[in-house]
C-alpha positions as a Markdown table, in Angstrom:
| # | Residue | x | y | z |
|---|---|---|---|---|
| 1 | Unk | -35.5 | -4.8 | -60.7 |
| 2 | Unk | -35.7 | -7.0 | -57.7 |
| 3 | Unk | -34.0 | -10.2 | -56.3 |
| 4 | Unk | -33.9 | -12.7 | -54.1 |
| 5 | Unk | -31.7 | -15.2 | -53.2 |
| 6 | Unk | -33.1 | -18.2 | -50.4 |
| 7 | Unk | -29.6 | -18.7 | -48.5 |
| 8 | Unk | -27.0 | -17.9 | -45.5 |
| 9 | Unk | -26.0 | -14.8 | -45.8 |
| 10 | Unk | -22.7 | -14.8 | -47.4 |
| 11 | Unk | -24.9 | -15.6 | -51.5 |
| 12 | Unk | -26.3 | -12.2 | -50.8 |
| 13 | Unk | -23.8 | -10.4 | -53.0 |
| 14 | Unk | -24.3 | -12.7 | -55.9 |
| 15 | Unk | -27.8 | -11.4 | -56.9 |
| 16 | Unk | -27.0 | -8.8 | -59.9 |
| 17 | Unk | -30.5 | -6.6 | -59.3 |
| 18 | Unk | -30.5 | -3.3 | -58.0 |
| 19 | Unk | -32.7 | -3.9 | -55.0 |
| 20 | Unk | -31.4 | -7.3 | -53.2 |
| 21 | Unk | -33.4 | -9.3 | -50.7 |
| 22 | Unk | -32.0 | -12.2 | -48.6 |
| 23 | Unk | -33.9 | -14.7 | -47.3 |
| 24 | Unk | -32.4 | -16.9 | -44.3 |
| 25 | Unk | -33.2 | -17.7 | -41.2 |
| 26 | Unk | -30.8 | -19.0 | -37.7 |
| 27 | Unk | -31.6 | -22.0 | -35.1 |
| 28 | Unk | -30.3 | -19.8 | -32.3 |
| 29 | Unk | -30.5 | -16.3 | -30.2 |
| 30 | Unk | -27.2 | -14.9 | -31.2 |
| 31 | Unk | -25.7 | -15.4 | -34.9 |
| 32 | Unk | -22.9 | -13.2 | -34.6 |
| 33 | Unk | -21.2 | -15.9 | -31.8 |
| 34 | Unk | -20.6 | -18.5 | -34.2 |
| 35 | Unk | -21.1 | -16.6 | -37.7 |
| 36 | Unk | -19.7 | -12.9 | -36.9 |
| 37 | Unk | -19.1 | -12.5 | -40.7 |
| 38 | Unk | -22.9 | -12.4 | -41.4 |
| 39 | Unk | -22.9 | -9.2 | -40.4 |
| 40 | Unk | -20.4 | -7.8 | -43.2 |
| 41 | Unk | -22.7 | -10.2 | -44.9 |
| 42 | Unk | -26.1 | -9.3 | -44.9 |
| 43 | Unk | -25.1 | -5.3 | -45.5 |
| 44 | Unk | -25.4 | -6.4 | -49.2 |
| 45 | Unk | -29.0 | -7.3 | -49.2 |
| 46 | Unk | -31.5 | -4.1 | -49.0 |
| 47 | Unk | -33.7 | -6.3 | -46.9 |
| 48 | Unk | -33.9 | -9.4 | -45.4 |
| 49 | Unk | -37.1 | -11.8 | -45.3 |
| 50 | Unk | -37.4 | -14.4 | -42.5 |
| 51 | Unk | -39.7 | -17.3 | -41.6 |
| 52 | Unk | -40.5 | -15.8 | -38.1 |
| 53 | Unk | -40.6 | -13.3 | -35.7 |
| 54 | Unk | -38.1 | -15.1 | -33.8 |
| 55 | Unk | -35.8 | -14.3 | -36.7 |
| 56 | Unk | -36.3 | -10.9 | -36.7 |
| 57 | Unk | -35.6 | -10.3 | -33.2 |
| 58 | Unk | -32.4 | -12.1 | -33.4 |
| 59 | Unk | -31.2 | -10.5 | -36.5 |
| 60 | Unk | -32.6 | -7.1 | -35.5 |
| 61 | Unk | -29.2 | -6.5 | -33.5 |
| 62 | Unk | -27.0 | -5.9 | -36.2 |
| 63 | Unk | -29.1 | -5.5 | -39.3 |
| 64 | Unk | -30.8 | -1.9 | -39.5 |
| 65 | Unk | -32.7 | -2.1 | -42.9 |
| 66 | Unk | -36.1 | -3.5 | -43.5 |
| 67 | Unk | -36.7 | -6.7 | -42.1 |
| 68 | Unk | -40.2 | -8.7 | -43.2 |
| 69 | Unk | -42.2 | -12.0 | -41.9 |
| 70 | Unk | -42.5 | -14.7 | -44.8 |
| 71 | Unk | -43.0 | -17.8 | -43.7 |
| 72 | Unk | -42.1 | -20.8 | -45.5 |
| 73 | Unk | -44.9 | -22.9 | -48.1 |
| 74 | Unk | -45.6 | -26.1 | -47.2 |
| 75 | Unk | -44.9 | -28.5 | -50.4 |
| 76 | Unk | -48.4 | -29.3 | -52.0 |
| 77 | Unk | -47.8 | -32.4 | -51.9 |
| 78 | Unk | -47.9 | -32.9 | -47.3 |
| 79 | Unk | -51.4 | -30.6 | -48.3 |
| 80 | Unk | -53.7 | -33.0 | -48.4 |
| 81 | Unk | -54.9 | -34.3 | -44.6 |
| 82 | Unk | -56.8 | -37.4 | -44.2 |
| 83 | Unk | -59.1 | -37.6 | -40.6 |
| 84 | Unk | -57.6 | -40.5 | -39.4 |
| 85 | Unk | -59.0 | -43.9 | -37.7 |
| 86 | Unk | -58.0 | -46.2 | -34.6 |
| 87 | Unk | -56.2 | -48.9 | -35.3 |
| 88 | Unk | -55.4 | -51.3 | -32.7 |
| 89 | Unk | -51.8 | -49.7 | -32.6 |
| 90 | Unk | -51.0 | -46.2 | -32.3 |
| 91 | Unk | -47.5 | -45.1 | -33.6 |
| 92 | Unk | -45.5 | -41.4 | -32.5 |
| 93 | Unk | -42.9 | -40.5 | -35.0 |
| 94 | Unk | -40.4 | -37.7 | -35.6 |
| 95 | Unk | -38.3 | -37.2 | -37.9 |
| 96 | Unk | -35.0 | -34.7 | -39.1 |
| 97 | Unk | -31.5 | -34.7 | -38.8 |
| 98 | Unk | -32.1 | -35.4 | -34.7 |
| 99 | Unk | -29.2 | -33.4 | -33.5 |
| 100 | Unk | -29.1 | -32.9 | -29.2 |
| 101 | Unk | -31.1 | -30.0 | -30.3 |
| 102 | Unk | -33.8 | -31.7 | -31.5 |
| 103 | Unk | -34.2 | -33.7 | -28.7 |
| 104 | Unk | -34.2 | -37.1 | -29.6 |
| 105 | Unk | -32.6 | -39.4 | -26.5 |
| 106 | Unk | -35.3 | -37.3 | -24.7 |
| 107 | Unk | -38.2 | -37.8 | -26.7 |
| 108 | Unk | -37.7 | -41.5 | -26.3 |
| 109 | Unk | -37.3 | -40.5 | -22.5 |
| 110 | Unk | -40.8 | -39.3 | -22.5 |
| 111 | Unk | -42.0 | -41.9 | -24.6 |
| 112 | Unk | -41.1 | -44.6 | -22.2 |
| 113 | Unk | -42.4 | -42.7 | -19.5 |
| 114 | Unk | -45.6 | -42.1 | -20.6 |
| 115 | Unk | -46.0 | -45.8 | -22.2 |
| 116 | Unk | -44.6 | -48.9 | -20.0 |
| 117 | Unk | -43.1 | -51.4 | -21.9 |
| 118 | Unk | -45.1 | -54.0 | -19.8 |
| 119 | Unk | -48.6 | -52.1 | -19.7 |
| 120 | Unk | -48.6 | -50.6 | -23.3 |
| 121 | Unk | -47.2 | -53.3 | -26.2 |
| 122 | Unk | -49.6 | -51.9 | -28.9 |
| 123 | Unk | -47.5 | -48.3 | -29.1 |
| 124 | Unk | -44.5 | -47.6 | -31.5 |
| 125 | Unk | -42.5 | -44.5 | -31.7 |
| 126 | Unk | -40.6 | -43.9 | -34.8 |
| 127 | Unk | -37.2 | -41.6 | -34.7 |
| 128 | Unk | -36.4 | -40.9 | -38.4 |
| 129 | Unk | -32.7 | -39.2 | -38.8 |
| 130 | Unk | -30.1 | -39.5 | -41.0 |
| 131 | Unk | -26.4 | -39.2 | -41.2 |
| 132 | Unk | -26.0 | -41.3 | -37.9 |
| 133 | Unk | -27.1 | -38.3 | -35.6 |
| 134 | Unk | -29.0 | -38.9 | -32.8 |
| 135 | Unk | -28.2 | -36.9 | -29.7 |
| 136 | Unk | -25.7 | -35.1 | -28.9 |
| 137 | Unk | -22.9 | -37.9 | -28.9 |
| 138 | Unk | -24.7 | -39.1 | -32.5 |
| 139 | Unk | -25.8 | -42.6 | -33.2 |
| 140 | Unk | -24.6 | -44.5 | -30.5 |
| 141 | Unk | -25.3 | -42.1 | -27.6 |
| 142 | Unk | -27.3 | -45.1 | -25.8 |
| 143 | Unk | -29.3 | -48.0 | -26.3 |
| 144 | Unk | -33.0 | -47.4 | -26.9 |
| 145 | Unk | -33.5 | -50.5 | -24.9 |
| 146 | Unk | -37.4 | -50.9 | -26.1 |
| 147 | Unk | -37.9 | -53.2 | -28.8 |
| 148 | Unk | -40.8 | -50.7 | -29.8 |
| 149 | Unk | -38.7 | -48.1 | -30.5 |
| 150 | Unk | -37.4 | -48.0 | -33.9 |
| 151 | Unk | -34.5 | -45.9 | -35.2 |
| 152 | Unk | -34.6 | -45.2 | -39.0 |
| 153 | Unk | -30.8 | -43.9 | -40.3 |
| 154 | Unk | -31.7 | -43.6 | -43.9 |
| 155 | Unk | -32.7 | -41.3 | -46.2 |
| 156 | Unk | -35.7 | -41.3 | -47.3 |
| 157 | Unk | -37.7 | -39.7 | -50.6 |
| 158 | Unk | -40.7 | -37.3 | -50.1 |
| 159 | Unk | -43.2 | -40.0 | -51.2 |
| 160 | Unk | -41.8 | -42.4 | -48.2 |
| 161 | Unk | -41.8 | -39.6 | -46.0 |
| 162 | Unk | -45.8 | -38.7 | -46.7 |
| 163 | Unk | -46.6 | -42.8 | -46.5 |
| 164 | Unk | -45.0 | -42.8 | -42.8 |
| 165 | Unk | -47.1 | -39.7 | -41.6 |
| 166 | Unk | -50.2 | -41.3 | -42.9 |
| 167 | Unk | -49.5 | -44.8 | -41.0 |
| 168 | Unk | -48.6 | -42.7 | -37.6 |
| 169 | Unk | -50.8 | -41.4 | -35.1 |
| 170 | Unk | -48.8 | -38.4 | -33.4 |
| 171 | Unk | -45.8 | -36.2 | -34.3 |
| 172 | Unk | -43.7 | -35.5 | -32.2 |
| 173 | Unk | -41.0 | -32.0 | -32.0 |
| 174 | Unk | -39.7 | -31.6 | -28.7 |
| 175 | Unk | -37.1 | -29.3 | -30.2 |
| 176 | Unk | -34.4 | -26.6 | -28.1 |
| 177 | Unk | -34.7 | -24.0 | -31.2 |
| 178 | Unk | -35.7 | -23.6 | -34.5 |
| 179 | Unk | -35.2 | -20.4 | -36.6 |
| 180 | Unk | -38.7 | -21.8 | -38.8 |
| 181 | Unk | -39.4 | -25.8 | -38.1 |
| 182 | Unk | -40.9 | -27.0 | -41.3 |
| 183 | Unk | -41.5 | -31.2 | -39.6 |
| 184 | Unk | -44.1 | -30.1 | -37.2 |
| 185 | Unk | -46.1 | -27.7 | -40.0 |
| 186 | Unk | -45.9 | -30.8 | -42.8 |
| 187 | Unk | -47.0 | -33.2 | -39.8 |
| 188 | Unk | -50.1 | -30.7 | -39.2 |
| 189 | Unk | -50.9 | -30.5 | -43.0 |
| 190 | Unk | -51.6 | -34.2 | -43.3 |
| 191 | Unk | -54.2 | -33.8 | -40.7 |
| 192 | Unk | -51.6 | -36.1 | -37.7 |
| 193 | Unk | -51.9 | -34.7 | -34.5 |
| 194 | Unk | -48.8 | -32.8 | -33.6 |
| 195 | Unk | -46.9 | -32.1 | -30.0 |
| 196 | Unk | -44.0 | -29.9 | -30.4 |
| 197 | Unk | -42.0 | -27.1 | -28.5 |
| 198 | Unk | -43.6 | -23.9 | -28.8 |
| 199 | Unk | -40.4 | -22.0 | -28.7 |
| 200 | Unk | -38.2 | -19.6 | -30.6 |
| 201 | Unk | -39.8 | -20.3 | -34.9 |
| 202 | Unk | -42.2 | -22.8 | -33.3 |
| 203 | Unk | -43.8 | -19.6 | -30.9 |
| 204 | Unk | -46.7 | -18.7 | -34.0 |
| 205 | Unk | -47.4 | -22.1 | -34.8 |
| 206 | Unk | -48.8 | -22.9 | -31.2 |
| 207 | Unk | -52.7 | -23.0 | -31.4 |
| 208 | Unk | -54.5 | -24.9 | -28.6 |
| 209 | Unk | -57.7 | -25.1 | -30.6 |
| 210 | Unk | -55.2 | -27.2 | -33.5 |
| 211 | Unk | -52.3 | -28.8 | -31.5 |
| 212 | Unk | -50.6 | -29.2 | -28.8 |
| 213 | Unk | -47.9 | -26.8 | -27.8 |
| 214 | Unk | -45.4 | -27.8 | -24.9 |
| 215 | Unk | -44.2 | -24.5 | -22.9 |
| 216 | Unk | -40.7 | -24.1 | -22.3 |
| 217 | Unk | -39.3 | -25.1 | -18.3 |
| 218 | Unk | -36.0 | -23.7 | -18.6 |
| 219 | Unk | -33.3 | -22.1 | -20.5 |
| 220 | Unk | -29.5 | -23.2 | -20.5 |
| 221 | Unk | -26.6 | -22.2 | -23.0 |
| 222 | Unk | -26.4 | -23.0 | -26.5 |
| 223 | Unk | -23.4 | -23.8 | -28.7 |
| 224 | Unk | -25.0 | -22.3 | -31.7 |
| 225 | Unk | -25.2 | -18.6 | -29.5 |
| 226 | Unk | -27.3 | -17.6 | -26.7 |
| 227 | Unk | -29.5 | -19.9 | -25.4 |
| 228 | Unk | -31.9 | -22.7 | -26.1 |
| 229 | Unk | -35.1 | -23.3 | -24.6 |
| 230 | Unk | -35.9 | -26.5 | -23.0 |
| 231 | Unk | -39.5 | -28.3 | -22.7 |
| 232 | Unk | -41.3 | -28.9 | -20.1 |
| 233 | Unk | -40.5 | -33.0 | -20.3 |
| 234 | Unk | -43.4 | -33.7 | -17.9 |
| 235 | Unk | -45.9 | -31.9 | -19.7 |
| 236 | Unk | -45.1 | -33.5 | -23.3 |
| 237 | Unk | -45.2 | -36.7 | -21.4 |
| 238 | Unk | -48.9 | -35.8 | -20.1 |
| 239 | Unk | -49.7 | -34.5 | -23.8 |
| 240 | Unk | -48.6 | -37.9 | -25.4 |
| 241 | Unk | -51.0 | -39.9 | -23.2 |
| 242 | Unk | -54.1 | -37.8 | -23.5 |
| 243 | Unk | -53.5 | -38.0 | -27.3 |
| 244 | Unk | -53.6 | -41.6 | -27.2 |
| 245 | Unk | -56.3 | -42.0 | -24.7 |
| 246 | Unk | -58.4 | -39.6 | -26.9 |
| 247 | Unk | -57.3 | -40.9 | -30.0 |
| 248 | Unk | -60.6 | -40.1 | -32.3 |
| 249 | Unk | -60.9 | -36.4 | -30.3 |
| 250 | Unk | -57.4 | -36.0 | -31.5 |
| 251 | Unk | -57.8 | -36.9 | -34.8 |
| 252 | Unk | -60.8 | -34.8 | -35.4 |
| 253 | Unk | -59.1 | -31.6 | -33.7 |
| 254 | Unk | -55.7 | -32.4 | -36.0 |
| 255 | Unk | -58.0 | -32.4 | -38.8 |
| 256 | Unk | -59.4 | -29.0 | -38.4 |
| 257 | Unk | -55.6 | -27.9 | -37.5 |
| 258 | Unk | -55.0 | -29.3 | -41.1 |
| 259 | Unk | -57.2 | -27.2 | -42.7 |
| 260 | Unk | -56.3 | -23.9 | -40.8 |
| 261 | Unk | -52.7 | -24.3 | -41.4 |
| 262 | Unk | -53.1 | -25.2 | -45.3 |
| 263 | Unk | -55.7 | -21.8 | -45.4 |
| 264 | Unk | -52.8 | -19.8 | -43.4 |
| 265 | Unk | -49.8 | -21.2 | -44.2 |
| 266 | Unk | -50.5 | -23.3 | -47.5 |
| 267 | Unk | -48.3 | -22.7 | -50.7 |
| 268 | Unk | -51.0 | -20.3 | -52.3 |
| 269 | Unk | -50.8 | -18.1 | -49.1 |
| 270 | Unk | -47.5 | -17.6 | -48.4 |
| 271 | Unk | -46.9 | -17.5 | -52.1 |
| 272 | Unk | -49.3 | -14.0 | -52.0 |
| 273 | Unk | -48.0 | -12.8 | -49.1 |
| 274 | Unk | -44.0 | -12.8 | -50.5 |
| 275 | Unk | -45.7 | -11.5 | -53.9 |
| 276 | Unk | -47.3 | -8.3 | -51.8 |
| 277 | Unk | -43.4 | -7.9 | -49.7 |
| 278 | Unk | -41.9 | -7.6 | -54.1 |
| 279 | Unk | -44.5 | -5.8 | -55.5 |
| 280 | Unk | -44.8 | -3.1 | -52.8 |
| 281 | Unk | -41.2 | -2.1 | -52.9 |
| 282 | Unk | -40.1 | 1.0 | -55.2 |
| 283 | Unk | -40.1 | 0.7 | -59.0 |
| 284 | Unk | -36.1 | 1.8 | -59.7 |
| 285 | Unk | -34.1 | 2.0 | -62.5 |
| 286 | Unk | -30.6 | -0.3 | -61.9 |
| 287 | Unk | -27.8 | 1.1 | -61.0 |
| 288 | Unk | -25.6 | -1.9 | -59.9 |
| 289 | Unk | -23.0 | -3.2 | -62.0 |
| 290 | Unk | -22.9 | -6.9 | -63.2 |
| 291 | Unk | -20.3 | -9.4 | -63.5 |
| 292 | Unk | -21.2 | -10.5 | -67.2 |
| 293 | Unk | -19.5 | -12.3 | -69.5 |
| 294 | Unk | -21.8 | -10.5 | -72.4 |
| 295 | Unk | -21.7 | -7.0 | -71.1 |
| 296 | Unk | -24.9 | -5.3 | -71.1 |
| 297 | Unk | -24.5 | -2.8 | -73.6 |
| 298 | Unk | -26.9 | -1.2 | -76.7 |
| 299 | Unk | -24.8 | -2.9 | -78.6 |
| 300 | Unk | -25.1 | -6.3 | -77.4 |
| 301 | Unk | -29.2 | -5.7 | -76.3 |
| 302 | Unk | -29.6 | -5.4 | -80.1 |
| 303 | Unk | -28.5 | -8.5 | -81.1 |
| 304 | Unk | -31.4 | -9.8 | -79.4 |
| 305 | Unk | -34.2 | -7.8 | -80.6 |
| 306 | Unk | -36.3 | -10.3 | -81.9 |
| 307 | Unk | -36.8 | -11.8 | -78.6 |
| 308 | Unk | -37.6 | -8.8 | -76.9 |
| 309 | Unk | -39.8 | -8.1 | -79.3 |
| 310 | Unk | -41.9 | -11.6 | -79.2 |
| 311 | Unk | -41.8 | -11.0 | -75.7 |
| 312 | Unk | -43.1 | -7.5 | -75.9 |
| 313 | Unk | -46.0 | -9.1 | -78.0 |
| 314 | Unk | -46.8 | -11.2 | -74.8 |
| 315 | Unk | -46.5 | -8.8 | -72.2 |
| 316 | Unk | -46.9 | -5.2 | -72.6 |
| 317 | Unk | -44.7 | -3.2 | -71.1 |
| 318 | Unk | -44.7 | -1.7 | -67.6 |
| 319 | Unk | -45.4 | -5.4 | -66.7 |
| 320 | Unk | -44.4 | -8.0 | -64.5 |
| 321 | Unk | -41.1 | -10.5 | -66.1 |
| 322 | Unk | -39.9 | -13.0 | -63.5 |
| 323 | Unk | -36.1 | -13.6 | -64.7 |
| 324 | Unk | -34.7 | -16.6 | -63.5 |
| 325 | Unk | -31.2 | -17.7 | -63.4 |
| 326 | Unk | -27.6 | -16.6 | -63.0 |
| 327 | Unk | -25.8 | -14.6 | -65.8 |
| 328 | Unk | -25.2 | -11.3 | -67.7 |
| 329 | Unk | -27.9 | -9.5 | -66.9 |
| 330 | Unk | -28.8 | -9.0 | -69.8 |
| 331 | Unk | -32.0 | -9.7 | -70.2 |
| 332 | Unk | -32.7 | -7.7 | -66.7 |
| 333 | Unk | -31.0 | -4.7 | -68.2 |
| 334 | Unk | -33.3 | -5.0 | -71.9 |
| 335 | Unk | -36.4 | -5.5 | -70.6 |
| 336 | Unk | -36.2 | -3.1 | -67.6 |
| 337 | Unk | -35.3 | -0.7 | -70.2 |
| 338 | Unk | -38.4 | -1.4 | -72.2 |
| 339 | Unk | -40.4 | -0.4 | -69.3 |
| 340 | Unk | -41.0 | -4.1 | -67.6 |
| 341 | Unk | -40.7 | -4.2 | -63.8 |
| 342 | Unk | -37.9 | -6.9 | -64.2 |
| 343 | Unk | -37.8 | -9.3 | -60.7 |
C-alpha cells in the first residue's frame, strides 16, 4: 500500500502505509538553516515528490532516497484563457502574501519607472496581499505615492481572484525564491501575459516563445537559508513597457502560453504524471504497524465482511482502491489482503 501526505516534513510519520511519500517543497537554498529537524524528518518518508528541480537540488543534501519531479495542477477553474482586447487602460497586477521576498516595494519601483505619472494616466498596477504584508517592514513600509497604484489587504475568494486576472492586462512576479510559484502559472492559464523571475521553482516555467522571463542580476543572503536571487530591475522595467506598447502581440503570444501550459502542466497532466510516480513503485505486502483504535485483526476484518464483499463485486481483486482518510487502517489491511493494490 502506498501514501502520500501534501505537507512540511514533520506529517510524514502520520501516513499508516507501508511505503510513504512526502510531498513538500522550500522557498530557499538551504532548509536545514532554519528547519534542521526536517532532516530527522523526512527519513520517515520512502521518497519525497517535489514541484521542481530546484527542490530537489536543495533537498538532495541530506535526503538519500528517491526523489521525483511533480509539479503542482493548476485548479480547473484559472484553465480557461480568454485572448484578450485593448481597452483604453492597461492594468499590471500581482498578487500573494507580498513578503520582501516577493518583491513588492520594488515591483512598484519598476512600475513607476517604466510608467510616469505625468506621461502615462491610463496604467494601473494592482498589488493584491493580505495579512498587512507588503515589504519587508509589512504594510506601512512606504507610501506608494501614485494615486494609480492600488494596494488590496483583503482576502479574497477564488471567483474574485479569476474576475481580477480577467480585467488586467500583465502579471507581474518579480520574486527572490520560490520552491514552486503557483501566481505566475494561474496568471499564464487565463491567457494574461506574465513577467516573473525566472529563478529557483520559477527556472522550468521560463519560455520566451510564452512569457517573459526576467534573468537574475545578483545574489545576496537569505534569511530563510542560503541565498536568494535578485532580478534584473532594469530589464523587468524594459519588459513592462514592451508589453504595453505591444499590447495585442502580447495578448496573442500569452494566449498560446495559455494553452501550452494547460497541455503541460494542466490538472489532467500532472494528475498522470503523479499516477505513473504510485503506480510504478513495488507492489508490497505492509509491514508497518498502525496506531488504531480498532486493531486490525481477523477478527475485527470479519465484522465487516459484507463490505468487502460488495466492494469485491465492484472491483476485482488485484485492483486499484484509493483509501482516503485517517484511521485504523483497517480497511488498508482487508483489502490489501484480498489482493487490491491499496493506495
Amino acid at each position: 500500500g502506498v501514501g502520500l501526505c501534501m505537507a512540511t516534513p514533520a506529517d510524514f510519520h502520520r501516513l499508516p502505509t507501508y511505503f510513504r511519500i512526502g510531498l513538500t517543497m522550500y522557498e530557499a537554498d538551504e532548509p536545514l538553516k532554519r528547519v534542521p529537524e526536517w532532516k530527522h524528518y523526512c527519513e520517515s518518508a520512502d521518497m519525497l515528490v517535489v514541484p521542481s528541480a530546484y527542490c530537489k537540488r536543495i533537498f538532495e543534501p541530506f535526503y538519500h532516497k528517491p526523489i521525483e519531479i511533480c509539479p503542482l495542477p493548476i485548479s480547473p477553474m484559472y484553465q480557461n484563457p480568454i485572448l484578450r482586447k485593448p481597452k483604453d487602460t492597461f492594468t499590471f497586477i500581482t498578487y500573494g502574501t507580498l513578503s520582501g521576498r516577493k518583491s513588492p516595494i520594488e515591483t512598484a519601483d519598476c512600475f513607476k519607472a517604466a510608467f510616469p505619472a505625468d506621461k502615462y494616466p491610463d496604467v494601473r498596477l494592482i498589488l493584491k496581499t493580505r495579512g498587512s504584508v507588503l515589504g519587508f517592514e509589512g504594510y506601512a513600509h512606504r507610501p506608494m505615492e501614485d494615486d494609480r497604484i492600488t494596494v488590496v489587504n483583503e482576502t479574497w475568494m477564488p471567483e474574485r481572484l479569476l474576475s481580477a486576472l480577467y480585467e488586467a492586462d500583465c502579471g507581474l512576479f518579480l520574486t527572490r525564491g520560490e520552491g514552486y510559484g503557483m501566481p505566475p502559472r494561474e496568471m499564464m492559464a487565463t491567457g494574461l501575459p506574465v513577467i516573473f523571475a525566472a529563478n529557483t521553482g520559477l527556472e522550468e516555467l521560463a519560455n520566451k516563445r510564452y512569457n517573459w522571463p526576467i534573468s537574475t542580476k545578483r545574489e545576496e543572503q537569505s534569511p530563510l537559508g542560503g541565498n536568494w536571487r535578485i532580478p534584473d530591475w532594469d530589464e523587468a522595467t524594459h519588459a513592462m513597457k514592451q508589453v504595453y506598447e505591444h499590447r495585442e502581440a502580447a495578448y496573442a503570444k500569452a494566449f498560446s502560453g495559455a494553452e501550452w501550459l494547460i497541455k503541460e502542466l494542466g490538472q489532467q497532466a500532472i494528475g498522470q504524471r503523479l499516477k505513473k510516480i504510485i503506480l510504478d513503485l513495488p507492489r508490497r505486502r505492509p509491514r508497518r504497524s498502525f496506531a488504531s483504535v480498532e486493531k486490525p485483526t481477523s477478527d475485527n476484518i470479519s465484522k465487516h465482511q459484507r463490505f468487502y464483499d460488495l466492494i469485491t463485486s465492484a472491483v476485482p481483486p488485484r485492483g486499484t482502491i484509493v483509501d482516503v482518510g485517517v484511521g485504523s487502517g483497517l480497511a488498508y489491511e482487508a483489502l490489501t489482503r484480498r489482493g487490491y493494490h491499496v493506495i
